[in-house]
N, CA, C and O atoms as a GROMACS GRO file, in nm:
protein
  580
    1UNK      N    1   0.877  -1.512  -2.167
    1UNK     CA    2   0.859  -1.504  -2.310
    1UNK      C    3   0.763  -1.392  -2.351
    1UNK      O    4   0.729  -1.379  -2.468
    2UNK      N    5   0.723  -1.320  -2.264
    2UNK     CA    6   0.624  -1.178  -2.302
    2UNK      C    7   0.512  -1.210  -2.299
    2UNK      O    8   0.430  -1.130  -2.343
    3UNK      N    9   0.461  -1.350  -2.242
    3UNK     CA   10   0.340  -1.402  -2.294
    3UNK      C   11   0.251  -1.333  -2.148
    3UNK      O   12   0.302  -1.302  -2.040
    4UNK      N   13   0.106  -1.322  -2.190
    4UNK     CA   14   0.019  -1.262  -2.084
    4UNK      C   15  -0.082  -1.341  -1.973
    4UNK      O   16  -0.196  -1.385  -1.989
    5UNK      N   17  -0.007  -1.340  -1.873
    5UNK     CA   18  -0.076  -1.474  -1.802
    5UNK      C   19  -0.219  -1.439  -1.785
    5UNK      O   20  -0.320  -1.487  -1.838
    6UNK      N   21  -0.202  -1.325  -1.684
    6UNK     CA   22  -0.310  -1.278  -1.635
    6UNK      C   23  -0.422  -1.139  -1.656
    6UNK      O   24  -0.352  -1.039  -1.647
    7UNK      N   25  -0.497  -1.119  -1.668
    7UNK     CA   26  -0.542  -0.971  -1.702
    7UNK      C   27  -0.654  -0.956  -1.584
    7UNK      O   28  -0.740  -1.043  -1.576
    8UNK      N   29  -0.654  -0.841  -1.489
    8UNK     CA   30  -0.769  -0.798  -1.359
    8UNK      C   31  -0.855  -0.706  -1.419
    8UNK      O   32  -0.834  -0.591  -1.459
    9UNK      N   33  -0.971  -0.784  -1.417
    9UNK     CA   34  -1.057  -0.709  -1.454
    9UNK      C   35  -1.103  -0.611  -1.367
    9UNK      O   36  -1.174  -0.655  -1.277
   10UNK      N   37  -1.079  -0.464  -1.368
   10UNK     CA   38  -1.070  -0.403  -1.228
   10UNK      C   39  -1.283  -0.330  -1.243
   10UNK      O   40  -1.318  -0.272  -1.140
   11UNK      N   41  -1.359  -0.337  -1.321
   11UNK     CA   42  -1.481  -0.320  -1.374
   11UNK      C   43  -1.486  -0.140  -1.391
   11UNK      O   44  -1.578  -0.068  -1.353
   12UNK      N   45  -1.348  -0.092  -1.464
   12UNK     CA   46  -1.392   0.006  -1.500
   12UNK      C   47  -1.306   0.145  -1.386
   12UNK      O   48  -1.291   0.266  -1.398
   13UNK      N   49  -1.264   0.036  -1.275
   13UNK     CA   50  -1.138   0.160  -1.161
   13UNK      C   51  -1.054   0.178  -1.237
   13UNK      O   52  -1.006   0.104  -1.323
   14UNK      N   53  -1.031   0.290  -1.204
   14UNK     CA   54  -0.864   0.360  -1.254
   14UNK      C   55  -0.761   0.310  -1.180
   14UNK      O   56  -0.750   0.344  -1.062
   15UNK      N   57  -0.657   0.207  -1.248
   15UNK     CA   58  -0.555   0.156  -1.113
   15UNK      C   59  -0.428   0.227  -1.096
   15UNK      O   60  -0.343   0.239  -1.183
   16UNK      N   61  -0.422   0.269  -0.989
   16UNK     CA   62  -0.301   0.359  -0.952
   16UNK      C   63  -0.168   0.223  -0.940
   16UNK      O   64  -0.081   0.173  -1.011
   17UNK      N   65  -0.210   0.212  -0.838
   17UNK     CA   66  -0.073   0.026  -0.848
   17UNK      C   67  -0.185  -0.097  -0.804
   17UNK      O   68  -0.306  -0.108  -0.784
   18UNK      N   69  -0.056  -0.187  -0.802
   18UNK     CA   70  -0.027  -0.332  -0.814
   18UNK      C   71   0.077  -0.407  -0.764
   18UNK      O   72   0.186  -0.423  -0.819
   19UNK      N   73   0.034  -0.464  -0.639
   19UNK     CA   74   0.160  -0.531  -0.525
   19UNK      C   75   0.152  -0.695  -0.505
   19UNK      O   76   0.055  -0.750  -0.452
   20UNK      N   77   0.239  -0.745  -0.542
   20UNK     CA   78   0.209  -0.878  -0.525
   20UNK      C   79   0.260  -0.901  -0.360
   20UNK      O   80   0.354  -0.851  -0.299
   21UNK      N   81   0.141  -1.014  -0.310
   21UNK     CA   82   0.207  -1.077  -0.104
   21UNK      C   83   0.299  -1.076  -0.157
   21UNK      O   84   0.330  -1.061  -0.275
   22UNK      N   85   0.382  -1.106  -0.012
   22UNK     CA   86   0.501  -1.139  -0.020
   22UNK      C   87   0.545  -1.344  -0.049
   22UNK      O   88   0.662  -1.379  -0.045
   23UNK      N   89   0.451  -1.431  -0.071
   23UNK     CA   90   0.406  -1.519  -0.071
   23UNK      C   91   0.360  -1.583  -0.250
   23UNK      O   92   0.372  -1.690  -0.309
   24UNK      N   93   0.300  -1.438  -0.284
   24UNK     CA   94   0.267  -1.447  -0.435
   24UNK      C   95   0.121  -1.514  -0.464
   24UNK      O   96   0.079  -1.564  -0.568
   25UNK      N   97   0.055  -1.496  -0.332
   25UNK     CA   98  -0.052  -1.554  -0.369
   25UNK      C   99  -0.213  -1.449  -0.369
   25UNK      O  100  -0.331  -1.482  -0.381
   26UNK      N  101  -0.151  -1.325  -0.352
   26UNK     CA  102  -0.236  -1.254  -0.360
   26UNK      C  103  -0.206  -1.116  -0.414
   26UNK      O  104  -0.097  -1.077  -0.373
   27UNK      N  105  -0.273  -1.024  -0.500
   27UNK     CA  106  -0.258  -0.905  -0.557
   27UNK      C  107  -0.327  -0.831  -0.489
   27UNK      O  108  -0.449  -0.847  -0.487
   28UNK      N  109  -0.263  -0.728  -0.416
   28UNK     CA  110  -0.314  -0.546  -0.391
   28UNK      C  111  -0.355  -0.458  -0.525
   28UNK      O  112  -0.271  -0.400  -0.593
   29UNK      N  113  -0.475  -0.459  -0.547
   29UNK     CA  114  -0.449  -0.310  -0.653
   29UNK      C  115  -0.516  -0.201  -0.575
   29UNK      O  116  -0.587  -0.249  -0.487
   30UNK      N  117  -0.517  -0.080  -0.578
   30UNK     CA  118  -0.576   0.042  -0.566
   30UNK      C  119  -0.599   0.120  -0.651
   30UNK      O  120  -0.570   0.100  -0.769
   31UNK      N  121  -0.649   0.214  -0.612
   31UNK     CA  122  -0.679   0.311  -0.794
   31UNK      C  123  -0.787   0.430  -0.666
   31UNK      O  124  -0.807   0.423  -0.545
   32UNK      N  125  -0.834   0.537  -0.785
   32UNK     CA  126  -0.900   0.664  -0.749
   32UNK      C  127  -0.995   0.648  -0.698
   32UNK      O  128  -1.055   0.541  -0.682
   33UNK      N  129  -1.023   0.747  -0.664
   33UNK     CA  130  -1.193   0.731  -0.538
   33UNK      C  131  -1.202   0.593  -0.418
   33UNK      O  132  -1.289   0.510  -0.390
   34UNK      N  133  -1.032   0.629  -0.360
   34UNK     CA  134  -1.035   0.483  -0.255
   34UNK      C  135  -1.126   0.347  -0.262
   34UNK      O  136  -1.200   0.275  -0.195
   35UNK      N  137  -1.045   0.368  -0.445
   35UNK     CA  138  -1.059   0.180  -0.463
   35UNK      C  139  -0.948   0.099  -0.424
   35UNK      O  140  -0.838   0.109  -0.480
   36UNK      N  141  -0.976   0.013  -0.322
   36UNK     CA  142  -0.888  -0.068  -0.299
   36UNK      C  143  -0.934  -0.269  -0.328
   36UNK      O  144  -1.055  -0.290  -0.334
   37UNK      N  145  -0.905  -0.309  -0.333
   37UNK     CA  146  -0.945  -0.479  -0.406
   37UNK      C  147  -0.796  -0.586  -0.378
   37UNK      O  148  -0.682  -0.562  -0.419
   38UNK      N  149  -0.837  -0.693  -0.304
   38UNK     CA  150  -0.734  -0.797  -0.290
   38UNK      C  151  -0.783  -0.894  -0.372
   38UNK      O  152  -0.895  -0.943  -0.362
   39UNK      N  153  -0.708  -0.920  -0.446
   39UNK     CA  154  -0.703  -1.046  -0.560
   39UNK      C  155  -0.678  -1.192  -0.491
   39UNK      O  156  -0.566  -1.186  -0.441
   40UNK      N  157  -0.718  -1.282  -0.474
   40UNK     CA  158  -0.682  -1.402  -0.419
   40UNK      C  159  -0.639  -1.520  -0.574
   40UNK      O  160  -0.697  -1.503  -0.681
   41UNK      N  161  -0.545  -1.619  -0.557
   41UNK     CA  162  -0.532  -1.678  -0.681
   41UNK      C  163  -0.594  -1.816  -0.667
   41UNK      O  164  -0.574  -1.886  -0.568
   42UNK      N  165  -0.691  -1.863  -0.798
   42UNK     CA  166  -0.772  -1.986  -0.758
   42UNK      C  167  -0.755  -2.016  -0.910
   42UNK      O  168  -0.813  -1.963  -1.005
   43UNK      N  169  -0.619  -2.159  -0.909
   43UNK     CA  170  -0.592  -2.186  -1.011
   43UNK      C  171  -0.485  -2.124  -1.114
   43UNK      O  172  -0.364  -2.120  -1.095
   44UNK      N  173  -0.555  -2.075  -1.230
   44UNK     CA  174  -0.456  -1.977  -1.269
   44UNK      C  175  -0.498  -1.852  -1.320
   44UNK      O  176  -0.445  -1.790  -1.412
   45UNK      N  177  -0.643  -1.803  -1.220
   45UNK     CA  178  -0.707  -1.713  -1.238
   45UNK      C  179  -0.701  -1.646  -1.102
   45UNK      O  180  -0.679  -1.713  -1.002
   46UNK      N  181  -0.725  -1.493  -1.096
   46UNK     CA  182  -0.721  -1.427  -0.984
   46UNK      C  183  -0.881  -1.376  -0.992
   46UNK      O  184  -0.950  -1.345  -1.089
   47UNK      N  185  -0.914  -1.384  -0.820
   47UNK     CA  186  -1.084  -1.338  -0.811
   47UNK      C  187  -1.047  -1.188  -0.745
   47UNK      O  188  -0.933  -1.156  -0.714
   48UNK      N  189  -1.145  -1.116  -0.732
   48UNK     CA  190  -1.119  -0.962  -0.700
   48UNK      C  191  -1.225  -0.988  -0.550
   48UNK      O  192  -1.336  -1.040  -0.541
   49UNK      N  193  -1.153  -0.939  -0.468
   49UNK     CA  194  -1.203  -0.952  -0.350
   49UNK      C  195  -1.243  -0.797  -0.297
   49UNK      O  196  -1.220  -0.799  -0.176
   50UNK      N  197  -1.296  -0.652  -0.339
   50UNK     CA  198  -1.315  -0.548  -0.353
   50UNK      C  199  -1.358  -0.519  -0.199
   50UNK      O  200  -1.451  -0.576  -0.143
   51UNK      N  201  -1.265  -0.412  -0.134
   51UNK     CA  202  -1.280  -0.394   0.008
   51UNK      C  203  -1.378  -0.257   0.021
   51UNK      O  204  -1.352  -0.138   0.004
   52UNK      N  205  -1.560  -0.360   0.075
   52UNK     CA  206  -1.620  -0.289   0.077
   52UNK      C  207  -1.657  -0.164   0.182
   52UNK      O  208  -1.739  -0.073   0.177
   53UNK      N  209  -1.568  -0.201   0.270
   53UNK     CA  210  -1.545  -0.144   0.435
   53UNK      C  211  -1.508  -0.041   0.438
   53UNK      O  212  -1.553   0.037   0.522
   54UNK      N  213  -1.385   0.010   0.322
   54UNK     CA  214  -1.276   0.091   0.305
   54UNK      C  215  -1.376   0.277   0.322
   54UNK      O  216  -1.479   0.307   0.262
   55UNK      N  217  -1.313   0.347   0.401
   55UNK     CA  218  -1.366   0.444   0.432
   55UNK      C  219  -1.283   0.606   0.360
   55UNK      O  220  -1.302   0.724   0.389
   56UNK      N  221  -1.194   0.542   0.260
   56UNK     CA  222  -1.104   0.632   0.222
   56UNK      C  223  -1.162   0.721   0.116
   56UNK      O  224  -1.181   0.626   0.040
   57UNK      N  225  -1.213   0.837   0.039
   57UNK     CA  226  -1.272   0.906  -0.077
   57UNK      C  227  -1.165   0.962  -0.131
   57UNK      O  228  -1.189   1.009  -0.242
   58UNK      N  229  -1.071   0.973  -0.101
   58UNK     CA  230  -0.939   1.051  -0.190
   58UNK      C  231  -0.894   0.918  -0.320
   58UNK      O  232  -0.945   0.806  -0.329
   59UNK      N  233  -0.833   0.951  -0.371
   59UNK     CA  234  -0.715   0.876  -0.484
   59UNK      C  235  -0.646   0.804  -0.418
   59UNK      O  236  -0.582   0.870  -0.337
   60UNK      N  237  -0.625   0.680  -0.412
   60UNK     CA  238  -0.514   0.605  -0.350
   60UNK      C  239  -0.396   0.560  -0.442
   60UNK      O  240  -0.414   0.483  -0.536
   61UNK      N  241  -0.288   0.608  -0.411
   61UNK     CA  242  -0.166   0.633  -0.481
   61UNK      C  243  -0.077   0.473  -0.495
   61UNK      O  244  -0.028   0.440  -0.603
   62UNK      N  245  -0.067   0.400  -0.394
   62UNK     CA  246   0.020   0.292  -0.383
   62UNK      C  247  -0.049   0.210  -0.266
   62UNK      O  248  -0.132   0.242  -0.181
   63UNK      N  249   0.006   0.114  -0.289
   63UNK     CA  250  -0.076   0.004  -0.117
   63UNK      C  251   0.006  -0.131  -0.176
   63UNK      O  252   0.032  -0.177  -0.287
   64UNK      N  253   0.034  -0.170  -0.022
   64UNK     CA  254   0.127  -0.324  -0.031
   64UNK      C  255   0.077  -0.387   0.094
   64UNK      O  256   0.045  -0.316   0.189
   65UNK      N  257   0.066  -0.544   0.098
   65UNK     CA  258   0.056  -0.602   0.190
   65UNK      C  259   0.132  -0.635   0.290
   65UNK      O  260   0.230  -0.696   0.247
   66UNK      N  261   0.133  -0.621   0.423
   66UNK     CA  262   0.222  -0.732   0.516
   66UNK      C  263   0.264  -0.858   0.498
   66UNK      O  264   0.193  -0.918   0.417
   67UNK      N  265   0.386  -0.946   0.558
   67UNK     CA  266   0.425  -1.060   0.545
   67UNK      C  267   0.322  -1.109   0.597
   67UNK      O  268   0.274  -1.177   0.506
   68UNK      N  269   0.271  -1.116   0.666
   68UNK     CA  270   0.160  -1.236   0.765
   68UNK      C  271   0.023  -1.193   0.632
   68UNK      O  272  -0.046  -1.292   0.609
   69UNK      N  273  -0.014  -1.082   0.560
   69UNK     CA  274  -0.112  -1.109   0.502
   69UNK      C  275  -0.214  -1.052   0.560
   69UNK      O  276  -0.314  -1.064   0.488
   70UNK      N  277  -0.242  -0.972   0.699
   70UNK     CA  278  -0.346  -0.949   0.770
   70UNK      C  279  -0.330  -0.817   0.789
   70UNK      O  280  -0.408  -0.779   0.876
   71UNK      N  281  -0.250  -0.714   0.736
   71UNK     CA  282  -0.255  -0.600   0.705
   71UNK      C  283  -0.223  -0.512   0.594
   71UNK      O  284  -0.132  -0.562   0.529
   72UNK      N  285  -0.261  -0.401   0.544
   72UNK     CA  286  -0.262  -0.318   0.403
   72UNK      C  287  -0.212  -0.247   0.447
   72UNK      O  288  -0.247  -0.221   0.562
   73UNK      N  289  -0.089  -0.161   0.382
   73UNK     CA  290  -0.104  -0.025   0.396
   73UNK      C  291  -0.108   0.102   0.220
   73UNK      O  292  -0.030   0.108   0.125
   74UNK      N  293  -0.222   0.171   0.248
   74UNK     CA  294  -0.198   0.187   0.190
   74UNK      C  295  -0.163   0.386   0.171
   74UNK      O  296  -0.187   0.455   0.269
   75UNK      N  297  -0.113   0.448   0.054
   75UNK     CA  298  -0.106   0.545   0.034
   75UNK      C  299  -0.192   0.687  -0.031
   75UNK      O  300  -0.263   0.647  -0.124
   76UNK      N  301  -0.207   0.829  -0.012
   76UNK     CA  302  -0.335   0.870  -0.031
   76UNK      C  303  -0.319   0.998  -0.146
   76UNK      O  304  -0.202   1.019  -0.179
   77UNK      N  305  -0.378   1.048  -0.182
   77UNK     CA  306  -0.322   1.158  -0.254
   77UNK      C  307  -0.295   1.334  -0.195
   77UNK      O  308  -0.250   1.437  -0.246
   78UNK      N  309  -0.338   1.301  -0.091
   78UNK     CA  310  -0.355   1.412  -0.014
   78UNK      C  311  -0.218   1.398   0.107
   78UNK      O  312  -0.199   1.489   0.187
   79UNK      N  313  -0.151   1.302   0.105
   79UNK     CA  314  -0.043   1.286   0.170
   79UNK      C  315  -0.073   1.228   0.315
   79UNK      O  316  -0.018   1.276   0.414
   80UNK      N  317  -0.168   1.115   0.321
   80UNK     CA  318  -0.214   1.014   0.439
   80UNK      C  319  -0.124   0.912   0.412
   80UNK      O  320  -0.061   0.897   0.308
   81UNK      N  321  -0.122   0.846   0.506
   81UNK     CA  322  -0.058   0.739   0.512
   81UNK      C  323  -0.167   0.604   0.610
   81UNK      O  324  -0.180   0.615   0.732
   82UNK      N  325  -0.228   0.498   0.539
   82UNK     CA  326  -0.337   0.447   0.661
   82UNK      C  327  -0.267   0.293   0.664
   82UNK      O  328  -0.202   0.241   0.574
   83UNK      N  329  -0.301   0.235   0.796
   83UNK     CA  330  -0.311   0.057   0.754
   83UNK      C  331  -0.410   0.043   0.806
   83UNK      O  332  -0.467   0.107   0.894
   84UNK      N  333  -0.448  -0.095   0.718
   84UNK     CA  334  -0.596  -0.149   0.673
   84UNK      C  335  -0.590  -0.281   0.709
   84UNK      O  336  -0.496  -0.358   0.691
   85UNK      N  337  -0.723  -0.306   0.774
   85UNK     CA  338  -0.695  -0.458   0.782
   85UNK      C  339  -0.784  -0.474   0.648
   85UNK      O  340  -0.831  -0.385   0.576
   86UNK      N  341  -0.793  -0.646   0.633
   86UNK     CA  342  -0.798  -0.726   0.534
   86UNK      C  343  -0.933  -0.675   0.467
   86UNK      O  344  -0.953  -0.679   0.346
   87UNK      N  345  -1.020  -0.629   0.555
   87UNK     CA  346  -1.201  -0.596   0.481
   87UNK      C  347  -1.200  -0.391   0.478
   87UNK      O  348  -1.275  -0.298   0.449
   88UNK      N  349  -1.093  -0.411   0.516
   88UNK     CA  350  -1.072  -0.178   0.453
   88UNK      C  351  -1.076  -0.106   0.611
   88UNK      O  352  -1.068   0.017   0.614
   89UNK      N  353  -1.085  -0.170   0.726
   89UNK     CA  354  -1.109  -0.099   0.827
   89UNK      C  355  -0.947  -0.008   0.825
   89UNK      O  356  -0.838  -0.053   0.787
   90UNK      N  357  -0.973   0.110   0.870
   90UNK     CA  358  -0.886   0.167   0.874
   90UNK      C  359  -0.833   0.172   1.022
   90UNK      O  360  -0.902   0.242   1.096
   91UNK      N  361  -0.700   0.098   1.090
   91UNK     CA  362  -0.641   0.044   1.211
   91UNK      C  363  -0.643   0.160   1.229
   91UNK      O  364  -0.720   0.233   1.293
   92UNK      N  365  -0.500   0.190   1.132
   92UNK     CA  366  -0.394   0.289   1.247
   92UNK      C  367  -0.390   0.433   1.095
   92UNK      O  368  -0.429   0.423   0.979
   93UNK      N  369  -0.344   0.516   1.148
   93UNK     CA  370  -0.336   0.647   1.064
   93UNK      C  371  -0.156   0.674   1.054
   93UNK      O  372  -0.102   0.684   1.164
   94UNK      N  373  -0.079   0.683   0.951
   94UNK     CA  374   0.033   0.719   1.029
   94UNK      C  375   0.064   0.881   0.948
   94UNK      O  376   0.062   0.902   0.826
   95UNK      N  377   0.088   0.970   1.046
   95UNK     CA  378   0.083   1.120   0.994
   95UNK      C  379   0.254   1.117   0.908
   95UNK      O  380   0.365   1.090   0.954
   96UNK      N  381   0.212   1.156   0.780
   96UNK     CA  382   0.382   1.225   0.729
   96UNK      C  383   0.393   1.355   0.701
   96UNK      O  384   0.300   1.436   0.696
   97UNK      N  385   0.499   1.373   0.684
   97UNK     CA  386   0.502   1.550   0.712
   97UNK      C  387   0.488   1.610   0.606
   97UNK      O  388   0.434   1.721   0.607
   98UNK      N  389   0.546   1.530   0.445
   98UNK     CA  390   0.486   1.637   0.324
   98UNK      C  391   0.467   1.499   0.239
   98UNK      O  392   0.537   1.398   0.229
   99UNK      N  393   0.353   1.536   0.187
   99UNK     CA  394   0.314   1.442   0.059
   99UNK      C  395   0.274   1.488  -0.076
   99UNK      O  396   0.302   1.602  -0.113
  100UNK      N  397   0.217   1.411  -0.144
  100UNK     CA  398   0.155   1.249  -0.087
  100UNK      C  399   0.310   1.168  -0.126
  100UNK      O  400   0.413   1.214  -0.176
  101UNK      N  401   0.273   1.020  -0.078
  101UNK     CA  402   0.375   0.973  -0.083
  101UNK      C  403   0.345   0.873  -0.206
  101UNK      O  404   0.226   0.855  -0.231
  102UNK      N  405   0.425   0.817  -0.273
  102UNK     CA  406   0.389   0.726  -0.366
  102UNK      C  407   0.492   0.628  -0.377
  102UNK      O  408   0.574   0.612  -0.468
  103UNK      N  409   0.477   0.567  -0.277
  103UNK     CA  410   0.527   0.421  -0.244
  103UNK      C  411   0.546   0.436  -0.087
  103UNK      O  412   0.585   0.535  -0.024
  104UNK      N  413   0.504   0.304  -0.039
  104UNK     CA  414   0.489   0.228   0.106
  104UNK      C  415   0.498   0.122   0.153
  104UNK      O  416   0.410   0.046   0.112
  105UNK      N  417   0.587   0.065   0.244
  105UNK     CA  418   0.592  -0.073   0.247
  105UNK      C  419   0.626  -0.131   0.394
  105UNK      O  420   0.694  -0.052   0.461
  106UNK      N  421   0.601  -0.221   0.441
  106UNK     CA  422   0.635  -0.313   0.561
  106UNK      C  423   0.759  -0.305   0.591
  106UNK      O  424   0.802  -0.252   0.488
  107UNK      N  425   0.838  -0.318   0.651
  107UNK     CA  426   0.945  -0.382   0.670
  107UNK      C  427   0.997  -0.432   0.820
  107UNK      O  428   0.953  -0.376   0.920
  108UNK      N  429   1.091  -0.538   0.831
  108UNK     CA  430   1.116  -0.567   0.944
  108UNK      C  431   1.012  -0.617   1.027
  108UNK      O  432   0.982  -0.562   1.133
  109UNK      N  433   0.946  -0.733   0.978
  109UNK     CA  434   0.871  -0.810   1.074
  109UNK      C  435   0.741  -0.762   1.057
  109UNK      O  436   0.648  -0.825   1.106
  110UNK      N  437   0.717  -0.631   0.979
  110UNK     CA  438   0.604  -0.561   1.006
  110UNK      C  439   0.612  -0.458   1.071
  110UNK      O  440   0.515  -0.384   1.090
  111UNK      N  441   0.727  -0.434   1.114
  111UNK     CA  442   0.683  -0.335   1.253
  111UNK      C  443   0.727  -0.225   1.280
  111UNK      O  444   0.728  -0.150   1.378
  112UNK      N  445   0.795  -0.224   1.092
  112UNK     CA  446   0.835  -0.080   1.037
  112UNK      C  447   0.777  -0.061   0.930
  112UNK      O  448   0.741  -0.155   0.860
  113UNK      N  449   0.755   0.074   0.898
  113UNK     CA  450   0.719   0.133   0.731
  113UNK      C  451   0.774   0.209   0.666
  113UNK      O  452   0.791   0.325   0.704
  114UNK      N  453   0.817   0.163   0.551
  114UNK     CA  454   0.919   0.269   0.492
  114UNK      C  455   0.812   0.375   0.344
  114UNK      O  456   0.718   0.333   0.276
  115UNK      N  457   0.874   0.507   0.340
  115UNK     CA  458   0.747   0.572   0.255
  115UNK      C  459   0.798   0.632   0.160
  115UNK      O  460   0.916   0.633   0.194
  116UNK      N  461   0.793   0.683   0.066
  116UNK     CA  462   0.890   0.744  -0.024
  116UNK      C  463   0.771   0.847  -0.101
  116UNK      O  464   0.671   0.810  -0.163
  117UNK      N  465   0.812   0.966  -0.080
  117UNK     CA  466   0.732   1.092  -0.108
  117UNK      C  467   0.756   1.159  -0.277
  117UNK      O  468   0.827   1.105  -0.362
  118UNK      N  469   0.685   1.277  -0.296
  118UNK     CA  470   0.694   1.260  -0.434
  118UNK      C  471   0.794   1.396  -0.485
  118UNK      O  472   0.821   1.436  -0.598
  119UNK      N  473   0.844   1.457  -0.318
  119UNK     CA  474   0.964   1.552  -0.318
  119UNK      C  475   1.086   1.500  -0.302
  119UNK      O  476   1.190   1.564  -0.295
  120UNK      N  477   1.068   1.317  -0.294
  120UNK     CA  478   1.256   1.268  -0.342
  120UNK      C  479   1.288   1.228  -0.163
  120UNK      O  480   1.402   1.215  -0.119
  121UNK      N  481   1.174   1.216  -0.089
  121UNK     CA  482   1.261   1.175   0.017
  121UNK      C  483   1.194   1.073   0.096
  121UNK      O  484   1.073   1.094   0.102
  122UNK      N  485   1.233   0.969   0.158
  122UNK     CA  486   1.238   0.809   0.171
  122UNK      C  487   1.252   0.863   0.403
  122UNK      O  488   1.330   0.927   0.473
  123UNK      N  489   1.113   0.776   0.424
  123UNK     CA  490   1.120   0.806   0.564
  123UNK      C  491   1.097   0.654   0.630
  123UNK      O  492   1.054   0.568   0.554
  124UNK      N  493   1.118   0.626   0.740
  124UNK     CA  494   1.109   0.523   0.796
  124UNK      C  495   1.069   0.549   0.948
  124UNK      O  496   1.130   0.624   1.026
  125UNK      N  497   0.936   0.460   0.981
  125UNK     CA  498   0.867   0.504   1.081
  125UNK      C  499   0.868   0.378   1.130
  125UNK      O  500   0.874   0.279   1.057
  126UNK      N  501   0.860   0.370   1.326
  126UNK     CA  502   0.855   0.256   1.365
  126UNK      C  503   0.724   0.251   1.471
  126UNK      O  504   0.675   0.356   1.511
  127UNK      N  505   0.661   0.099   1.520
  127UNK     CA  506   0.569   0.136   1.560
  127UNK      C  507   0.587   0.034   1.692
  127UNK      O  508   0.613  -0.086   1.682
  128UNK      N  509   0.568   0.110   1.826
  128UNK     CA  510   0.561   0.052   1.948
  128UNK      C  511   0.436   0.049   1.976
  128UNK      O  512   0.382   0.128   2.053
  129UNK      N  513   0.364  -0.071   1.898
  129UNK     CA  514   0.220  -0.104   1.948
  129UNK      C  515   0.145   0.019   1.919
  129UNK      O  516   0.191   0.117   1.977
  130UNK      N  517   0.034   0.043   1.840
  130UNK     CA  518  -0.024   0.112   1.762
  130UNK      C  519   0.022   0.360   1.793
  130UNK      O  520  -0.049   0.460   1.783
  131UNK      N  521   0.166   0.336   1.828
  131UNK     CA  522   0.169   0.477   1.834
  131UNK      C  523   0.275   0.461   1.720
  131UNK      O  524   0.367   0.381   1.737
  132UNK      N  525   0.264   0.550   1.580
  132UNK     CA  526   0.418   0.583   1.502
  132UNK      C  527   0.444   0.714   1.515
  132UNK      O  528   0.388   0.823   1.523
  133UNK      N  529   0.602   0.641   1.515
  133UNK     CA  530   0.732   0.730   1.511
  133UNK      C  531   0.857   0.744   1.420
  133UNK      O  532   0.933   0.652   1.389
  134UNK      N  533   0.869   0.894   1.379
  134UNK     CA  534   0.950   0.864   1.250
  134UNK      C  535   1.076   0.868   1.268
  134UNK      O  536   1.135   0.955   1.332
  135UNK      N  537   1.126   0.776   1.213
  135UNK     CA  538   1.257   0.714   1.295
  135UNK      C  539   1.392   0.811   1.194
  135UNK      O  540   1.482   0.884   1.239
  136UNK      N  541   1.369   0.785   1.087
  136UNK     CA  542   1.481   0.867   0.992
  136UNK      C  543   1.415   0.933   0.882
  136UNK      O  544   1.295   0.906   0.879
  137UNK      N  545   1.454   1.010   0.790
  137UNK     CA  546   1.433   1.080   0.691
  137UNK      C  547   1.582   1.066   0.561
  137UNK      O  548   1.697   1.032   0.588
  138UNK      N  549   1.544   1.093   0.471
  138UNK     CA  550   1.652   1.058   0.363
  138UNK      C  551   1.619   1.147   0.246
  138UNK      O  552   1.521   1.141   0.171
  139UNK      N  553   1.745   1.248   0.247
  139UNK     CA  554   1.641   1.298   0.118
  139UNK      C  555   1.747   1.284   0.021
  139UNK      O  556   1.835   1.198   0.026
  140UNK      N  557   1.730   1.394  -0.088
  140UNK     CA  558   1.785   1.379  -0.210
  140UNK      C  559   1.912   1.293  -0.233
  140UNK      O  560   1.929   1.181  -0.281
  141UNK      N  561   2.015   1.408  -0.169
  141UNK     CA  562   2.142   1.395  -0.176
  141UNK      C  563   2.183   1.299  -0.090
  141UNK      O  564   2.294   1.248  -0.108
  142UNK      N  565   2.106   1.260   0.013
  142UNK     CA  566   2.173   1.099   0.062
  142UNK      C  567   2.116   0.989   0.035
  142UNK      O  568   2.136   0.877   0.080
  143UNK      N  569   2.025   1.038  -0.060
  143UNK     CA  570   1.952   0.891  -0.140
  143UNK      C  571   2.086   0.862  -0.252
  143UNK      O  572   2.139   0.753  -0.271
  144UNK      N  573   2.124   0.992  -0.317
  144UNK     CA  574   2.206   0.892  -0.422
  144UNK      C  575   2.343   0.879  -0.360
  144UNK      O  576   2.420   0.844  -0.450
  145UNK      N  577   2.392   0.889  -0.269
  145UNK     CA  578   2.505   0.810  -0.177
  145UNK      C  579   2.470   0.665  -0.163
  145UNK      O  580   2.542   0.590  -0.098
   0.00000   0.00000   0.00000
């Protein structure tokens, strides 16, 4: 009905996005100067759980959670790609070849990431225990096929 459930008080960050778990019980936002913040829901209010760990100083463009909940990944403006565990440590790095990308996501158990860049092309990287590898590329003209 258009009505406004919720409003995040982010205290003043600029928010780049906003990812709900896959579960729905928790919000990703990010925003500039590698603000990143997990929302937890208590009731029918969300608390800001602000990841003070996070070692990132660029703009963070996009970030989504894992199914299990115990990893971030998120996106950079400079064309990084990082996953994060739950308090900002930065795990794993995954290199892409042109950025930045602005959108990133899990897929397949976790144990893929799919990235979508801001030159129109959609990559998918897989990971055999903390080494990635980019498995396909997709650009323009076989995105709209």
């Amino acid at each position: 009905d258009g009505k406004l459930l919720n409003e995040l008080d982010t205290e003043g960050k600029t928010v780049t996005s906003a990812s709900f778990s896959p579960d729905g019980s928790r919000v990703l936002t990010t925003g500039t100067d590698g603000y990143v913040a997990i929302w937890t829901k208590s009731g029918e209010e969300y608390i800001s759980h602000p990841l003070e760990e996070i070692n990132i100083s660029e703009d963070i463009f996009f970030g989504a959670i894992s199914r299990d909940a115990q990893k971030l990944i998120v996106t950079t403006e400079i064309g990084q790609m990082f996953i994060l565990d739950t308090k900002g440590n930065v795990k794993e790095t995954i290199l892409t070849p042109e950025g930045p990308f602005t959108y990133a996501s899990f897929i397949d158990q976790d144990e893929k990431v799919v990235g979508v860049n801001s030159f129109g092309y959609a990559y998918i990287w897989e990971s055999p225990k903390a080494q990635w590898r980019r498995l396909v590329a997709y650009g323009q003209e076989q995105l709209k096929k």
